[in-house]
C-alpha positions, -999 to 999 in steps of 0.1 A, spaced: -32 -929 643 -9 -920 613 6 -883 621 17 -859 589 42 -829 603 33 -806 580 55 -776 572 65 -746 551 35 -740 523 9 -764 542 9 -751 574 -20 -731 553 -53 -750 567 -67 -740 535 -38 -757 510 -38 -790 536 -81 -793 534 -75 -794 501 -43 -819 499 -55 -840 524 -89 -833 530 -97 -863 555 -66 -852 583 -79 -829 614 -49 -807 628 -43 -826 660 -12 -802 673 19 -784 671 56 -793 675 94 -784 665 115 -816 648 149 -810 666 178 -814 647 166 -799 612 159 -766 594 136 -751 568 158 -745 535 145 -742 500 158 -762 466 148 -774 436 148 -741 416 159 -763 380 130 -780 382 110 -760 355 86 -734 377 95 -698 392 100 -705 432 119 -728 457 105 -758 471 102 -760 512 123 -788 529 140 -801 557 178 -810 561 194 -826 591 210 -792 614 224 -799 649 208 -772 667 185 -757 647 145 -767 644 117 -765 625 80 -758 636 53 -782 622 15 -783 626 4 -825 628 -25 -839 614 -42 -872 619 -34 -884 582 -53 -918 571 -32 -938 543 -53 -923 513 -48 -887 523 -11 -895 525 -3 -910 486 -28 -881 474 -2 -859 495 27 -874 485 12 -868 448 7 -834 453 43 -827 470 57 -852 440 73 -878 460 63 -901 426 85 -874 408 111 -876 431 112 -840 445 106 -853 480 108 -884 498 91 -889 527 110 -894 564 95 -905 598 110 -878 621 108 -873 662 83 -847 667 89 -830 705 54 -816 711 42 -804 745 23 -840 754 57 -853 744 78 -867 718 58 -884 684 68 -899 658 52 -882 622 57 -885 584 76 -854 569 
């Protein structure tokens, strides 16, 4: 199993069926360690993009899905990794079966 730690906009069921329409919700978890802060304003459209920097003590709620390799490029499409607006991290998901590591 390949787990996604989805945050800010697609913790929205609706926007992650659509995204990554093959990846069931399998949980919930907090990445330790991180927060939520937005960016990316200059890059042509009205709004902030959602992302995650490294913050000793803060946290950052994430729903998981059970992402298969092709759901993951179309998502990394969508979030324009290919662009360079994200890059994709393996983080340590603490969940309450334990700690995971996910893609973020």
């Amino acid at each position: 199993m390949t787990m996604y730690a989805a945050y800010g906009s697609n913790l929205d069921p609706a926007q992650m069926k659509e995204r990554a329409p093959h990846a069931p919700v399998i949980g919930t978890g907090w990445i330790h360690g991180w927060r939520l802060t937005f960016g990316g304003e200059d890059v042509g459209w009205e709004g902030a993009l959602a992302t995650i920097v490294e913050s000793p003590g803060s946290h950052v709620y994430v729903m998981l899905y059970d992402i298969d390799r092709r759901d993951l490029r179309q998502l990394d499409v969508w979030e324009g990794a290919d662009a360079g607006l994200y890059t994709r991290i393996r983080v340590r998901v603490s969940t309450l079966d334990g700690d995971a590591l996910a893609w973020a």
